[in-house]
C-alpha beads as a LAMMPS data file, in Angstrom:
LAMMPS data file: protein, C-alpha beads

260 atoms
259 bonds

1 atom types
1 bond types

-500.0 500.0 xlo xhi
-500.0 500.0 ylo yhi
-500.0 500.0 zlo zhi

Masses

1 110.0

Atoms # bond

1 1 1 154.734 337.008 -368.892
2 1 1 157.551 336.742 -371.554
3 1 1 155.098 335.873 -374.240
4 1 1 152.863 339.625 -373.816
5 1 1 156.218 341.574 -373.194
6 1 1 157.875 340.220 -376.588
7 1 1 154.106 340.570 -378.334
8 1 1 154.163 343.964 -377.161
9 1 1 157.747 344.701 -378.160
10 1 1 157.117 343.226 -381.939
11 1 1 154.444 345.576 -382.371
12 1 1 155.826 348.539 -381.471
13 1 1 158.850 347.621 -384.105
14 1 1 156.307 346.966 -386.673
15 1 1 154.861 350.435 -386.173
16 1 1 158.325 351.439 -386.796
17 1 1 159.044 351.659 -383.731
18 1 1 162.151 351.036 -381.032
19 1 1 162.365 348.600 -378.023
20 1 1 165.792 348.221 -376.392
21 1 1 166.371 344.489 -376.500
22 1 1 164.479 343.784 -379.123
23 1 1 164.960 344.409 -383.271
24 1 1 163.898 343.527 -386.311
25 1 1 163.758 339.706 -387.724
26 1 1 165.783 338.277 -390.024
27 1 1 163.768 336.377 -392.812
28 1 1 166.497 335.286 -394.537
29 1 1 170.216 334.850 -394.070
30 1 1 172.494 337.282 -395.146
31 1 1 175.295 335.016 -395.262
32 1 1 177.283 332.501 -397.179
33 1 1 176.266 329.552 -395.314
34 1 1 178.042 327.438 -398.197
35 1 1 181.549 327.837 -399.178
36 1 1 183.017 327.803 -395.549
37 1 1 180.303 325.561 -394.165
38 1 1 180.675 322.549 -396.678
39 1 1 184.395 322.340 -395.905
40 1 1 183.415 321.601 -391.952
41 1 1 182.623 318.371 -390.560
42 1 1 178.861 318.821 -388.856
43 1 1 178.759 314.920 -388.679
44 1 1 176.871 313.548 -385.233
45 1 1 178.474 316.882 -383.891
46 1 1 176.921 319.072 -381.327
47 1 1 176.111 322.880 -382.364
48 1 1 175.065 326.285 -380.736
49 1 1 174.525 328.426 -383.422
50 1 1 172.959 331.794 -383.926
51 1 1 169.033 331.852 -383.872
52 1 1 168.304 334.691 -386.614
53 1 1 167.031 333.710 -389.399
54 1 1 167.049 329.649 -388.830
55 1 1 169.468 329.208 -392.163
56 1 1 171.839 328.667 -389.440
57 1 1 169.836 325.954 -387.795
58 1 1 168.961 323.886 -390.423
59 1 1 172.123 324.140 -391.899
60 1 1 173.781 322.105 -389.094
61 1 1 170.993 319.570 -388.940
62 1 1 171.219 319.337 -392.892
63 1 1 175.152 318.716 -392.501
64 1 1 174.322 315.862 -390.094
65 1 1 174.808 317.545 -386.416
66 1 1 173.659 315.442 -383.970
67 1 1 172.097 318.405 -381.648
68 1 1 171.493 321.958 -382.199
69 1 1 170.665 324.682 -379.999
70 1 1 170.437 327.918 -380.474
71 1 1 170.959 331.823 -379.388
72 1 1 170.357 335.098 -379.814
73 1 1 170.106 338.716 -378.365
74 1 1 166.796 339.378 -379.936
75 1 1 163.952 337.437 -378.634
76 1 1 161.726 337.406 -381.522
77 1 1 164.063 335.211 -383.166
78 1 1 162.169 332.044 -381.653
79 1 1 158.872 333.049 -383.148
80 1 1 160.104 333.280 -386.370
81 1 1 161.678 330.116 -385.838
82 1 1 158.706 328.027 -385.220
83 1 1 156.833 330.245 -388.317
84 1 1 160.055 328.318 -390.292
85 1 1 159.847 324.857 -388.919
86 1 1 155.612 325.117 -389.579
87 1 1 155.819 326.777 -393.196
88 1 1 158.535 323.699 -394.069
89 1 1 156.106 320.753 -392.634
90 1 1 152.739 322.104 -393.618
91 1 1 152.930 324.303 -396.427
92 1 1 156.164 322.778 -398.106
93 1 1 157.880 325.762 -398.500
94 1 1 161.487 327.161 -397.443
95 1 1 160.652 330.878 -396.569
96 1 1 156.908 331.955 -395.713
97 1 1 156.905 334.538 -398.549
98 1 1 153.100 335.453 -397.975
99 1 1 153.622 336.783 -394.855
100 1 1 156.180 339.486 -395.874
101 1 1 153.430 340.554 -398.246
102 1 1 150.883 341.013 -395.435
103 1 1 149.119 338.173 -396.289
104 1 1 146.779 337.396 -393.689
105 1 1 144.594 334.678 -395.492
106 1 1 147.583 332.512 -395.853
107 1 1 149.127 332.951 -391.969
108 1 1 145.670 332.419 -391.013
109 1 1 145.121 328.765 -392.759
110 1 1 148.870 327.919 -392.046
111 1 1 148.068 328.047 -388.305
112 1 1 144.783 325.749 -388.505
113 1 1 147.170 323.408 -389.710
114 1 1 149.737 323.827 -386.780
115 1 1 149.237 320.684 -384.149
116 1 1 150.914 322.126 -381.264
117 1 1 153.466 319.578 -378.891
118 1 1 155.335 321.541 -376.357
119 1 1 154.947 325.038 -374.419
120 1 1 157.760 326.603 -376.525
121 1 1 155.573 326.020 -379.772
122 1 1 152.227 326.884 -378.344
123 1 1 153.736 330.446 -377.291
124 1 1 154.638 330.842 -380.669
125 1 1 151.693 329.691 -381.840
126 1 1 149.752 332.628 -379.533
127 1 1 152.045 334.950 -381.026
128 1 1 151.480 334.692 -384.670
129 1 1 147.314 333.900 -384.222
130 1 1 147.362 337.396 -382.253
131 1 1 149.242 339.091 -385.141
132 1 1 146.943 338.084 -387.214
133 1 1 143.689 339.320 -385.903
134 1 1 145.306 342.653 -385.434
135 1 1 146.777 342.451 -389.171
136 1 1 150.144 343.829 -387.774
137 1 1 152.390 344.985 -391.187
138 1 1 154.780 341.892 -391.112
139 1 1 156.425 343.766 -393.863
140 1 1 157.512 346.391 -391.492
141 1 1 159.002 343.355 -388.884
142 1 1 160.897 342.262 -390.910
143 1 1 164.555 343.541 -391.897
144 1 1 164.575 344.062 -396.000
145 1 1 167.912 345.908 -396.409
146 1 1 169.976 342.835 -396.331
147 1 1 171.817 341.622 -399.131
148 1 1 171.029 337.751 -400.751
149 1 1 172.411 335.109 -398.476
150 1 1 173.831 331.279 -399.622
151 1 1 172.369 328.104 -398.235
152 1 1 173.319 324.448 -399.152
153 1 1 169.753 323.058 -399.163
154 1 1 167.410 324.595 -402.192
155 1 1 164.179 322.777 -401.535
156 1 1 162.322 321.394 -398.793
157 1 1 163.161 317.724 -400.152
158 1 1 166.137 318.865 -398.649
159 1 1 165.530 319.909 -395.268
160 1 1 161.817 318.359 -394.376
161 1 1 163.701 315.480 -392.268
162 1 1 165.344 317.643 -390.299
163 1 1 162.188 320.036 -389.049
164 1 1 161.046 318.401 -385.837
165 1 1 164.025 318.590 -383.784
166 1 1 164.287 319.588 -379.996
167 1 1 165.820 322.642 -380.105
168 1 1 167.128 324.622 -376.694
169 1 1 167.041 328.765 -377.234
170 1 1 168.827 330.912 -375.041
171 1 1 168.502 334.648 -375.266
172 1 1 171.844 335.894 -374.714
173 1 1 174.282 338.882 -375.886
174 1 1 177.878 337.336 -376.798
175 1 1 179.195 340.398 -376.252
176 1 1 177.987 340.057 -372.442
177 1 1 179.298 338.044 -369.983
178 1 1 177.032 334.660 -370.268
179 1 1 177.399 330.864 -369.141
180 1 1 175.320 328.299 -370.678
181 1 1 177.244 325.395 -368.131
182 1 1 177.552 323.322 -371.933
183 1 1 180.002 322.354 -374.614
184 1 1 179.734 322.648 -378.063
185 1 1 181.861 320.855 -380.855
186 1 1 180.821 323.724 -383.025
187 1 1 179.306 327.056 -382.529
188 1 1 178.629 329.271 -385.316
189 1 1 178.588 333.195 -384.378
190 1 1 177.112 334.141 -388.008
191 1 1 179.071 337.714 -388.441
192 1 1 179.192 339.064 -384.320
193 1 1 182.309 339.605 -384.043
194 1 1 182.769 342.027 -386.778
195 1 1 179.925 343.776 -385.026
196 1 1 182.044 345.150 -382.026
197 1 1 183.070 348.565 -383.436
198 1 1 186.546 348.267 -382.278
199 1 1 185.362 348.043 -378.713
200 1 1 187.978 346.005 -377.249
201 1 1 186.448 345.076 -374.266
202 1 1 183.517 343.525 -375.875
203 1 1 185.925 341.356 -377.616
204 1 1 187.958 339.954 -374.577
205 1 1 184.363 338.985 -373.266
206 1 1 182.796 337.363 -376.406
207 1 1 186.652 335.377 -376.798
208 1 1 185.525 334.275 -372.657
209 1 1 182.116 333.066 -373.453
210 1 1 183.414 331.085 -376.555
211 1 1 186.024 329.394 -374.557
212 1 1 183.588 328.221 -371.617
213 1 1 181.166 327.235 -374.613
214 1 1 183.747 325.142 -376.761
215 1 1 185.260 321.755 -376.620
216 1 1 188.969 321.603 -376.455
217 1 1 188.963 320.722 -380.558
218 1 1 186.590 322.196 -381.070
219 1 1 185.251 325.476 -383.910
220 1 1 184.019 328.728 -383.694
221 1 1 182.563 329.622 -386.944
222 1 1 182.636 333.637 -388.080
223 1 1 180.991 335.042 -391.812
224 1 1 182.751 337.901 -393.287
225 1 1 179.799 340.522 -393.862
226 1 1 181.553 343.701 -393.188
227 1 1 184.388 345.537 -394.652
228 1 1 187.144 345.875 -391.837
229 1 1 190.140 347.031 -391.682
230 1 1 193.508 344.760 -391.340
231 1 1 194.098 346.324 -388.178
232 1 1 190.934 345.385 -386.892
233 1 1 191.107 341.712 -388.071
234 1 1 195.088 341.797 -386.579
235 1 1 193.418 342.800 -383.025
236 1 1 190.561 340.331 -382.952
237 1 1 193.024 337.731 -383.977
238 1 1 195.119 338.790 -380.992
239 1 1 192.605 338.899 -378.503
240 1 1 191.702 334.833 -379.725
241 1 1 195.262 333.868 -379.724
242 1 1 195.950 332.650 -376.408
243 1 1 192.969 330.134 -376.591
244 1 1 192.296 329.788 -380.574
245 1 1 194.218 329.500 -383.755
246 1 1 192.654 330.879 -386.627
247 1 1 191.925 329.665 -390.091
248 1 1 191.109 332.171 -393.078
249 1 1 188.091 331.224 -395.519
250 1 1 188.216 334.172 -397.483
251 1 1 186.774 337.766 -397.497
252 1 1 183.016 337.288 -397.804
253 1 1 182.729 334.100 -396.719
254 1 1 184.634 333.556 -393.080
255 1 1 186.973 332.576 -390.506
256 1 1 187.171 330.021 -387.825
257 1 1 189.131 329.494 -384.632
258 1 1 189.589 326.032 -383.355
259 1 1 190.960 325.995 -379.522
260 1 1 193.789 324.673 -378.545

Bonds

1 1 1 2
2 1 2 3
3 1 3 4
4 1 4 5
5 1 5 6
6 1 6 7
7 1 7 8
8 1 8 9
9 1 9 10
10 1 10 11
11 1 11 12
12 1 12 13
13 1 13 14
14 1 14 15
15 1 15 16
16 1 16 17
17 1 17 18
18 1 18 19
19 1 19 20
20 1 20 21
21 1 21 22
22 1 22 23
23 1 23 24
24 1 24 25
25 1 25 26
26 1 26 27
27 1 27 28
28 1 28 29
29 1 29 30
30 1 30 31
31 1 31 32
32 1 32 33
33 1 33 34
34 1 34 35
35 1 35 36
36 1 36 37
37 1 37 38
38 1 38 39
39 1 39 40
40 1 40 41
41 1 41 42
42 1 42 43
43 1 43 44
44 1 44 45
45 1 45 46
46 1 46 47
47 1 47 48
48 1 48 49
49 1 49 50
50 1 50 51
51 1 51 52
52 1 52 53
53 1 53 54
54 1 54 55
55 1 55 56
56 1 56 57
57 1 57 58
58 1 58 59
59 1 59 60
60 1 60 61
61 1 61 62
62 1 62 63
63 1 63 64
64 1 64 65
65 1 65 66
66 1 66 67
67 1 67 68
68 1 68 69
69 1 69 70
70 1 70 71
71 1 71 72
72 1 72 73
73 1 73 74
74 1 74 75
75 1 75 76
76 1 76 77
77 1 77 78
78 1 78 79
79 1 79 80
80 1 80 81
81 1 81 82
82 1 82 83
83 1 83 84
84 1 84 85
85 1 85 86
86 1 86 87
87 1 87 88
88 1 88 89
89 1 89 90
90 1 90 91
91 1 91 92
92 1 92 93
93 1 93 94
94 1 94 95
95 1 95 96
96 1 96 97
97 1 97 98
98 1 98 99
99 1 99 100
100 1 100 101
101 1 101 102
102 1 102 103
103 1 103 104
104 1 104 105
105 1 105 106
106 1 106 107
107 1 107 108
108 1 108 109
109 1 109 110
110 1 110 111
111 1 111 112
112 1 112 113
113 1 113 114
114 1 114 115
115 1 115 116
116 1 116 117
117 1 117 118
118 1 118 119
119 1 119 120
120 1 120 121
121 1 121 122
122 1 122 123
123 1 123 124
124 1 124 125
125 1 125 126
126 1 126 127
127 1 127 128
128 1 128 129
129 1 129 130
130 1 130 131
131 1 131 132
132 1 132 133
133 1 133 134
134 1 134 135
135 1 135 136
136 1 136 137
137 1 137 138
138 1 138 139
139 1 139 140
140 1 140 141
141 1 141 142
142 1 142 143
143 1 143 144
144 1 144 145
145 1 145 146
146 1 146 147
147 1 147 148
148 1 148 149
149 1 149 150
150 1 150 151
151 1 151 152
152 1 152 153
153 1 153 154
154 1 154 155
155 1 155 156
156 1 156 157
157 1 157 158
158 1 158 159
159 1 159 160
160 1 160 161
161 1 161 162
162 1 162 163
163 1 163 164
164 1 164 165
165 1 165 166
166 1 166 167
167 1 167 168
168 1 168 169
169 1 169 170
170 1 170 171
171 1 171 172
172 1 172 173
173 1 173 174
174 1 174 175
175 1 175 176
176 1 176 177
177 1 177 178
178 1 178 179
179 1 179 180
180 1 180 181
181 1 181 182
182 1 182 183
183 1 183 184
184 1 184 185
185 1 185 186
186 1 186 187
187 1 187 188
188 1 188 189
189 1 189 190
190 1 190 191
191 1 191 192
192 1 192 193
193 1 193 194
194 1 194 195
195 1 195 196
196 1 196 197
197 1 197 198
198 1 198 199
199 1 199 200
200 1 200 201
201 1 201 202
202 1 202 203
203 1 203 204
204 1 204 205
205 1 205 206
206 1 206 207
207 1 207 208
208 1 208 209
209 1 209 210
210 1 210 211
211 1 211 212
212 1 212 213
213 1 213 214
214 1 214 215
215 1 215 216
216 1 216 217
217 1 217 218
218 1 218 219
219 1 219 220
220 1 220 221
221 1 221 222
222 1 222 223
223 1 223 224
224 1 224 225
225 1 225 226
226 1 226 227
227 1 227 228
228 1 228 229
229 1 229 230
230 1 230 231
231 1 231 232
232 1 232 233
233 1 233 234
234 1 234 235
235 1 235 236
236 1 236 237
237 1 237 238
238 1 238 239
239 1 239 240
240 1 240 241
241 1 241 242
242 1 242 243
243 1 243 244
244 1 244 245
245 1 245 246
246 1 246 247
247 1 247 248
248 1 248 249
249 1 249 250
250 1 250 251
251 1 251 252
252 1 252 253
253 1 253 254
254 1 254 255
255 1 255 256
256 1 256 257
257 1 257 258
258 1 258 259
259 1 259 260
């Protein structure tokens, strides 16, 4: 059962821990998911974006996507999502701060709020009411080394119309050969790429999985996180040439490549 093996898995990394296939959560992005983003037309668009931290997620439904679904190589990236989208509707908050400070009292009356509607949300709902009565350290779960991120919406005014949305996961490396049989107008990678340490095969394989995922038209989104080299830009700009032409944002904030 999926739910036990990643409930398992989450524990262990809060111990402090390792699981191969698993890691850490992001609580918050890391990213600049304003200077590039505002410049790109979300409107009635469809999205695949990197699960993570949701900033990605609600980002595109805040810009006006019409559908967004969502990946990620780590699993526990759903839970965390659902934590999100319950903390926004019940508790009227953007992050669930409490629970990075262990506190149990507050998890505990957020989820006697939580009215349940599909599978996807009950397993998440098993997952966090099991945490709980074992007091797992959340703060140890979570990744904390990760510098302030940017996001367009400040307040839940902001975002509470955009919580309950169907939302598709997929758990999926881009840097493995993958095909989700759908195209996206947009898909936003957060900062992948840059995470290939100049493995060039890993490249030519993430460039093949963005082509089957994106319209002809259509954008791959990419933050700048990482300081690289202009030899290693040069080659991942190569490797995307024959299908993509690239647009600079800036260092720090990001690049795109629109195929031809």
């Amino acid at each position: 059962m999926r739910l036990l093996t990643d409930y398992i898995a989450s524990r262990k990394i809060a111990n402090s821990g390792r699981v191969d296939g698993y890691s850490n959560i992001y609580f918050e992005t890391n990213e600049n998911l304003v200077d590039m983003h505002r410049q790109i037309d979300f409107l009635d668009k469809d999205v695949l974006t990197v699960l993570a931290s949701s900033d990605q997620v609600y980002t595109a439904r805040y810009m006006g996507a019409k559908k967004v679904d969502s990946f990620d190589r780590n699993p526990l990236a759903i839970y965390y999502y659902y934590l999100r989208q319950w903390t926004i509707k019940y508790m009227n908050k953007v992050y669930p701060y409490p629970v990075e400070d262990n506190n149990y009292d507050w998890l505990e009356k957020l989820l006697s709020m939580v009215r349940v509607s599909t599978k996807e949300e009950a397993n998440a709902y098993a997952f966090w009411k099991k945490h709980v009565e074992v007091k797992t350290r959340f703060d140890k779960l979570f990744y904390h080394d990760q510098p302030d991120g940017k996001v367009l919406f400040k307040s839940t005014q902001s975002i509470g119309g955009v919580v309950d949305y169907p939302m598709e996961f997929t758990c999926f490396d881009l840097f493995e050969e993958n095909d989700l049989g759908k195209e996206y107008d947009i898909v936003m990678t957060s900062n992948i790429l840059e995470l290939n340490k100049g493995d060039t095969k890993k490249l030519e394989i993430a460039e093949e999985n963005l082509s089957r995922l994106v319209k002809q038209g259509g954008l791959v989104l990419c933050s700048s996180l990482l300081a690289r080299t202009d030899r290693a830009i040069e080659k991942e700009k190569r490797i995307f040439d024959s299908n993509f032409e690239y647009e600079d944002y800036g260092r720090g904030v990001g690049y795109s490549y629109r195929k031809r």
